[in-house]
C-alpha positions in Angstrom: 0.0 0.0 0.0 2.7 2.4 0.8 4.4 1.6 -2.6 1.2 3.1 -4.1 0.5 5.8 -2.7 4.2 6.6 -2.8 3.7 6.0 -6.8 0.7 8.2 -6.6 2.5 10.9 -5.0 5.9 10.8 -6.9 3.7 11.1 -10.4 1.9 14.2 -8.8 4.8 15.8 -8.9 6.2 14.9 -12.3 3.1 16.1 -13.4 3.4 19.5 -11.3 7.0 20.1 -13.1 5.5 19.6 -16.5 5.6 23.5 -16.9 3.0 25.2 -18.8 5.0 27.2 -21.7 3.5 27.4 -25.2 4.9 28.8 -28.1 3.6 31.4 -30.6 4.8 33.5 -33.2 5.5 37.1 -32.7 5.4 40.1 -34.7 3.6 43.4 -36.1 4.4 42.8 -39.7 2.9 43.3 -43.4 3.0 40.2 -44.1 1.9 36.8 -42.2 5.5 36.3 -40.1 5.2 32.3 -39.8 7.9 31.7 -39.7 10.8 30.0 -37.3 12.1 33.5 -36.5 8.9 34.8 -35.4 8.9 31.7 -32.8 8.7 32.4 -29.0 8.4 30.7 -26.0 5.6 32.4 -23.8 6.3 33.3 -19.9 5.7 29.9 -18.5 2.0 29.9 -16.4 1.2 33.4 -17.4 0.7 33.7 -21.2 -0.8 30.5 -22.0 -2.6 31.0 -25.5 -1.5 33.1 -28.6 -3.2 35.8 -30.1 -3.6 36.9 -33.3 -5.1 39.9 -34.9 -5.4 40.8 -38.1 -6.5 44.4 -39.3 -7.3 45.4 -42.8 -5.5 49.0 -43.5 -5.8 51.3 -46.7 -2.3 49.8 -47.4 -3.0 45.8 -46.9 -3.5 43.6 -44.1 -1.4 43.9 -40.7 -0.6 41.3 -38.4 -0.1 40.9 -34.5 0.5 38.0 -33.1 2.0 37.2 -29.6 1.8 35.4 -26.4 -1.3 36.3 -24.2 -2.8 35.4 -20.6 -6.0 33.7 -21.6 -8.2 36.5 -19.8 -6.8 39.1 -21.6 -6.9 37.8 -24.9 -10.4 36.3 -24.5 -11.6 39.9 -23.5 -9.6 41.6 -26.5 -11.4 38.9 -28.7 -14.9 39.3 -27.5 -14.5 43.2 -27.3 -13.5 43.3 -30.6 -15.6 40.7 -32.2 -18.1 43.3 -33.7 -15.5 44.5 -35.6 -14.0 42.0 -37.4 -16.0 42.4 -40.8 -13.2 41.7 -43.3 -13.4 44.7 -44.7 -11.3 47.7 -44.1 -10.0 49.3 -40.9 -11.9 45.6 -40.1 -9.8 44.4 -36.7 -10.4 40.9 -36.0 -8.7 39.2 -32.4 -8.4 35.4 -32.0 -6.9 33.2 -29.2 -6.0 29.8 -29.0 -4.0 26.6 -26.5 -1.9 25.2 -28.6 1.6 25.3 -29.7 2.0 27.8 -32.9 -2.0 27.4 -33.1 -1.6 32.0 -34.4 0.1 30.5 -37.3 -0.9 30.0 -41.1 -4.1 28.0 -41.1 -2.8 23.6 -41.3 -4.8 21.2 -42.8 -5.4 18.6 -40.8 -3.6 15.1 -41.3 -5.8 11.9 -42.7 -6.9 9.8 -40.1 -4.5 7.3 -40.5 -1.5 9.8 -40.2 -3.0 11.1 -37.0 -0.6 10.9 -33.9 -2.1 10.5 -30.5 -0.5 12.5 -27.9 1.1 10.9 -24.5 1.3 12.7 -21.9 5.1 12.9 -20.1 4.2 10.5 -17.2 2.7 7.4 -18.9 6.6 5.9 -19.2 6.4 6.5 -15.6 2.9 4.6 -15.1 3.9 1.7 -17.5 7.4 1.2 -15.6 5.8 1.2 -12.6 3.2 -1.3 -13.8 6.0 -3.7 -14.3 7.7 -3.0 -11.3 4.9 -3.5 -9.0 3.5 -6.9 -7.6 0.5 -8.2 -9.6 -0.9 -8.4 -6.0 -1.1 -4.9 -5.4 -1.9 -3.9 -9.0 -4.3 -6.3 -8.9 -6.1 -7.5 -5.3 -8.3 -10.4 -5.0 -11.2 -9.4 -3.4 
């Protein structure tokens, strides 16, 4: 029993050290700045989306796109939401979670290219699983 809850705790904290840092391109350019020198790593647990806005100017479309706390860039989206027509001085905001996500728009893999994602401590659950007696992974009731 104490082996468990001493697995239980130890992947607590490997999860707690997973730190929460995202990346996102960052710029205020002419042009669409995707690319790998436009790349940041956002404060880790602050700025955990990235934003992107776009605004159409007599001269073409402008681009801003950074790291933002999710509050503020929610807020900025929804405030600004009734002005993102597409047309000009049109200022659209977006956010979003995941890595590089304020980027040109991907198209999405087939669905038997898809990856799935792992998080960092299965390796740690399926050692453990070996290392453990089937007893205690498994009790007869």
């Amino acid at each position: 029993m104490r082996l468990l809850v001493f697995a239980t705790f130890f992947g607590v904290l490997v999860d707690a050290g997973d730190a929460l840092q995202i990346q996102c391109y960052q710029c205020e350019e002419h042009n669409d700045c995707s690319t790998p020198e436009y790349i940041v790593n956002c404060t880790v647990n602050v700025q955990d989306m990235c934003q992107k806005e776009v605004l159409v100017k007599p001269d073409g479309i402008h681009y801003r796109k950074s790291c933002a706390s999710s509050g503020a860039c929610l807020i900025a989206s929804s405030g600004y939401q009734q002005f993102c027509t597409g047309r000009l001085n049109s200022v659209c905001i977006s956010c979003c979670n995941t890595p590089l996500c304020n980027g040109p728009k991907r198209k999405r893999p087939a669905p038997s290219a898809a990856v799935s994602h792992v998080r960092m401590s299965q390796p740690l659950v399926t050692l453990l699983t070996f290392l453990l007696p089937p007893q205690l992974l498994f009790p007869l009731t």
